[in-house]
C-alpha positions, -999 to 999 in steps of 0.1 A, spaced: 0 19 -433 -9 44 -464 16 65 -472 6 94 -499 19 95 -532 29 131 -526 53 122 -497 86 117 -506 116 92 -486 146 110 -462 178 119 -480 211 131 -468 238 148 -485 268 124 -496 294 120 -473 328 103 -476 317 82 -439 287 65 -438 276 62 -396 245 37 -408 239 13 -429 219 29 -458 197 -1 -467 160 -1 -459 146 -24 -428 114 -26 -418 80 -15 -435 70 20 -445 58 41 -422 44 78 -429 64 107 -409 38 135 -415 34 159 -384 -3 157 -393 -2 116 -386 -5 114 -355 -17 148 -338 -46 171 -349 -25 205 -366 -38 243 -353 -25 272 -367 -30 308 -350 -15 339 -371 -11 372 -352 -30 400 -368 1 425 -366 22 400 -383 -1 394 -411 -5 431 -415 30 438 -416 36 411 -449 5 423 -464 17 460 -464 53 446 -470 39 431 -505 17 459 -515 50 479 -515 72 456 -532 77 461 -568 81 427 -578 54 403 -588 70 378 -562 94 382 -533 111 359 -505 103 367 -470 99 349 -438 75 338 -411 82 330 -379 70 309 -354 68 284 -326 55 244 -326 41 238 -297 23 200 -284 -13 211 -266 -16 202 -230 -42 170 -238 -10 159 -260 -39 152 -287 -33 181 -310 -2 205 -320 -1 243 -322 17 265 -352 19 300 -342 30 324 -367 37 358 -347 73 372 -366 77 386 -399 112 390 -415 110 403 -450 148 393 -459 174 409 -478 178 414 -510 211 398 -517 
């Protein structure tokens, strides 16, 4: 199967344990949620509003913030749905 040059393999953080055998079985396969399933995503008009106005008022050039969401699989199980309807805008520290 082709797997992009862009994706890059699993990695975990060292442990002292290992539960699996770290070696590589098998051939390559790609893990993208785009693979298999044909990606929506919806944006609610408040929420967009509310990071657009957030940014016009911050004084830095760039900021952190946060959108929130849900994943949902359609009914037809052929597509999935991102729906963005949260914004958090952080904290500074």
């Amino acid at each position: 199967r082709f797997v992009p040059k862009r994706m890059v393999p699993f990695s975990f953080p060292l442990s002292k344990c290992a539960l699996w055998d770290p070696v590589p079985m098998g051939d390559v396969i790609g893990a993208h949620v785009t693979y298999y399933r044909n990606p929506r995503l919806s944006l609610v008009e408040k929420t967009l509003r509310l990071a657009y106005r957030h940014a016009k008022q911050n004084e830095k050039k760039s900021f952190s913030c946060f959108l929130l969401g849900t994943l949902a699989a359609d009914e037809d199980g052929e597509g999935i749905t991102l729906t963005i309807d949260r914004f958090d805008p952080g904290r500074e520290v």
